[in-house]
Residue frames relative to the residue before (quaternion, step in Angstrom):
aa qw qx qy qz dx dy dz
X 1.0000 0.0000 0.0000 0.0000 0.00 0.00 0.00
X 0.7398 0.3603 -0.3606 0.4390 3.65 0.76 -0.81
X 0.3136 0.6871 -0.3973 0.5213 3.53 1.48 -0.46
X 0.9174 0.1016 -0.2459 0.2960 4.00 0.26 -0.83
X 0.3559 0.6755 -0.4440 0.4689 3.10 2.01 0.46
X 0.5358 0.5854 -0.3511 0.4969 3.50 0.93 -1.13
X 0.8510 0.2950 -0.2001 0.3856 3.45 -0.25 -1.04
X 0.5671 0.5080 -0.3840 0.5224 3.59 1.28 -0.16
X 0.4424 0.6949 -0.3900 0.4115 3.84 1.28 -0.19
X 0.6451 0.6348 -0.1016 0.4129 2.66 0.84 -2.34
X 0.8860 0.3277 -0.1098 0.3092 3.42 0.42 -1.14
X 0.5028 0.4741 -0.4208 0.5877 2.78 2.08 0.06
X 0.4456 0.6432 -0.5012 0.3695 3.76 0.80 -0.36
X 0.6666 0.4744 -0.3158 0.4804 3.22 -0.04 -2.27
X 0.8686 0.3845 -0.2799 0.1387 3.70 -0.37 -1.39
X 0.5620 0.6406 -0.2555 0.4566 2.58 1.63 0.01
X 0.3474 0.4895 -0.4615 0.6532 3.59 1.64 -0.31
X 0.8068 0.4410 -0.3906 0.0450 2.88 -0.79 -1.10
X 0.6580 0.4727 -0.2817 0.5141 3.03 1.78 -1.19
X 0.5535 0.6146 -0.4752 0.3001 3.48 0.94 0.20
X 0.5846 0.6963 -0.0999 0.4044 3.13 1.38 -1.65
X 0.7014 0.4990 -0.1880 0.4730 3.15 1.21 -1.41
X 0.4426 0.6901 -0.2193 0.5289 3.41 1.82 -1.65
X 0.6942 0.5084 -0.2535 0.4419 3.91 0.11 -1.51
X 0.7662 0.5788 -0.0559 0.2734 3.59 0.71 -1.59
X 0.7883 0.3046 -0.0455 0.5326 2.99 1.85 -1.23
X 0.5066 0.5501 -0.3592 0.5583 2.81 1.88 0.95
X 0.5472 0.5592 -0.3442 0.5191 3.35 1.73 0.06
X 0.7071 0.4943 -0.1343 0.4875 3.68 1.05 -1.28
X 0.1946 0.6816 -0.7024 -0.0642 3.82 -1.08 0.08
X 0.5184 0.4421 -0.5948 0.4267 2.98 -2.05 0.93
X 0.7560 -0.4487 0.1405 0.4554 3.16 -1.42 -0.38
X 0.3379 0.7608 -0.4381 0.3391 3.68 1.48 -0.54
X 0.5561 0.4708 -0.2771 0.6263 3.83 1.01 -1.80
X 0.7956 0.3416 -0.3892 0.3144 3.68 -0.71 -1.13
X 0.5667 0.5302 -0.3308 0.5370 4.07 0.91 -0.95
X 0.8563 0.3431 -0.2534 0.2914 3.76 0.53 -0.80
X 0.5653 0.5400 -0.3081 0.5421 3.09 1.94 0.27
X 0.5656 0.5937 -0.2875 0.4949 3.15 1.23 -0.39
X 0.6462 0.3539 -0.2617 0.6235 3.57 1.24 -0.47
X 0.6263 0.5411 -0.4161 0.3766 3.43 0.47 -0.30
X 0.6001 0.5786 -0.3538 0.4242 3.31 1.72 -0.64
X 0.5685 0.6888 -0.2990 0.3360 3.44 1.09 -0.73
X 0.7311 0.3741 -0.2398 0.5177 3.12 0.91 -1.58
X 0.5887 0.5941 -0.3999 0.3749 3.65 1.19 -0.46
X 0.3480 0.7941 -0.2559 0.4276 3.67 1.48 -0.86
X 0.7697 0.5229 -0.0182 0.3658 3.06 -0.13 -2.49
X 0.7186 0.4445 -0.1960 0.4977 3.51 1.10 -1.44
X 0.6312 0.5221 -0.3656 0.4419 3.24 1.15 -0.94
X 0.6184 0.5278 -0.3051 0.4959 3.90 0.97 -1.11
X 0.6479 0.4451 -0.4254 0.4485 3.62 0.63 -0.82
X 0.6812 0.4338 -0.4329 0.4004 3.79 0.29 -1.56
X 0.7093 0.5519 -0.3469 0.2682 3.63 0.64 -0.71
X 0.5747 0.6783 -0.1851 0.4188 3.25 1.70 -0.77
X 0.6178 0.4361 -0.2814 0.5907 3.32 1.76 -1.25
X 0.4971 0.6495 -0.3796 0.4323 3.69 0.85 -0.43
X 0.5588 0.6829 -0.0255 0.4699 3.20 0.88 -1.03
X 0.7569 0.4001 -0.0608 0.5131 3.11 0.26 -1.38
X 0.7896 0.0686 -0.0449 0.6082 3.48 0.61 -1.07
X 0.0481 -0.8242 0.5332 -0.1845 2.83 0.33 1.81
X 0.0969 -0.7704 0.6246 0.0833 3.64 -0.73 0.91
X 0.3826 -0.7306 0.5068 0.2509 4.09 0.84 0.42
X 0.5382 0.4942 -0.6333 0.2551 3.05 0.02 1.62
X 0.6429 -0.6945 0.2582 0.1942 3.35 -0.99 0.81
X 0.5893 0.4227 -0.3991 0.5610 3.13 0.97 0.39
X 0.5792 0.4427 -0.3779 0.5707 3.80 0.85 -0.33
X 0.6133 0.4031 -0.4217 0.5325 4.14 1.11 -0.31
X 0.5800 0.6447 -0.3500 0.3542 3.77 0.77 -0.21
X 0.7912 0.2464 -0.1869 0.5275 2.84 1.18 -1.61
X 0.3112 0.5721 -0.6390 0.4093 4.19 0.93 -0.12
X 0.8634 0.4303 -0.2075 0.1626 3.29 0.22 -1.70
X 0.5334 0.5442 -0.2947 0.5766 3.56 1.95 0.07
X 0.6419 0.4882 -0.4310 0.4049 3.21 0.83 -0.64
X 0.4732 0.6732 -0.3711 0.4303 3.66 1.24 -1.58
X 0.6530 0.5142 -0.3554 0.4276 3.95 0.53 -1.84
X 0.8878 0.0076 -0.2686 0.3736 3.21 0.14 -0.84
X 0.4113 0.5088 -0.6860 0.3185 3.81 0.01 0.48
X 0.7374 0.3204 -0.4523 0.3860 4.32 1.02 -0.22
X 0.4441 0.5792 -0.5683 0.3798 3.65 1.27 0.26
X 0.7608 0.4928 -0.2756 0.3200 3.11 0.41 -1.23
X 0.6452 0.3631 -0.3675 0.5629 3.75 0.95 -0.22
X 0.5814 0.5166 -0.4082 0.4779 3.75 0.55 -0.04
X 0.6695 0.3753 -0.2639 0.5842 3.73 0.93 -0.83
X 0.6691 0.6001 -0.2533 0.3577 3.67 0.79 -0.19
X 0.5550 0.3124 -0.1610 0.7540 3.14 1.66 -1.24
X 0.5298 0.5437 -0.4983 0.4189 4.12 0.20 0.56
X 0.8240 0.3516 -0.2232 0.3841 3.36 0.96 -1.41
X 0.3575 0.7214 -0.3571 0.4736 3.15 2.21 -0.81
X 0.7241 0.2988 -0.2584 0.5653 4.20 0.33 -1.22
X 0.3726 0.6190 -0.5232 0.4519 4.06 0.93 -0.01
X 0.7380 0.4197 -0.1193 0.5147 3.18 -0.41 -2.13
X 0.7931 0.1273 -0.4215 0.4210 3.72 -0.53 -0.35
X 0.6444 0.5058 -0.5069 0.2681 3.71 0.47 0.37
X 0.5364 0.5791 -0.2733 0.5498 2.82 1.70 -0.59
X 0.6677 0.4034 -0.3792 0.4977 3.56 0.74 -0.34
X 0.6217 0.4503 -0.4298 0.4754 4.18 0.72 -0.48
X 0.6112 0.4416 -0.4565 0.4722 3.98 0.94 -0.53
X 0.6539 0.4903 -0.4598 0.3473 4.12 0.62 -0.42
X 0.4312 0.7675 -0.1271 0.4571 3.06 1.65 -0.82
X 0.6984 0.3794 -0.1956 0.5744 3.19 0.29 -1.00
X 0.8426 0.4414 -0.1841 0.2475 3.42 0.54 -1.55
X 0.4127 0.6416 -0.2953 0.5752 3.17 2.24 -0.43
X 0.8253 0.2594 -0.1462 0.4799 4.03 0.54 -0.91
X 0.4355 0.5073 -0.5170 0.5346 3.72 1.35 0.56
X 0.8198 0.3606 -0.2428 0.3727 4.00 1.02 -0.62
């Protein structure tokens, strides 16, 4: 058990760089580069949100307001990967239509 608390740390750590890193990057970039790097940034933001909920979870102490909030936090770590992997299939359609329009001229 402490073996997966440990590693559910870890992964809330890492994801949490990332969504900084990613956060840092797509404030440097505009166009679709910015839109492709927020859109991942949602993912890893997601993931963290599912993990923190998961350790919640885990060391559950059955009170009801701590089941409220596991259970908001869960909501949005799957909004946020669901809106992420939306704009993610956005951006690369949006990148095959420049495509296209770059090798039609």
């Amino acid at each position: 058990m402490k073996i997966l608390l440990l590693s559910l740390v870890i992964i809330i750590i890492l994801t949490a760089l990332r969504t900084f890193t990613l956060s840092m990057a797509s404030h440097r970039t505009d166009g679709l580069p910015r839109m492709k790097l927020r859109a991942k940034m949602n993912m890893w933001m997601g993931t963290m949100f599912l993990a923190v909920s998961l350790l919640q979870a885990l060391s559950f102490s059955g009170n009801w307001v701590r089941t409220i909030l596991l259970l908001i936090i869960a909501a949005l770590g799957f909004i946020n990967l669901f809106a992420g992997w939306s704009n993610r299939l956005r951006v690369r359609r949006m990148e095959e239509e420049q495509e296209k329009k770059t090798s039609d001229t």
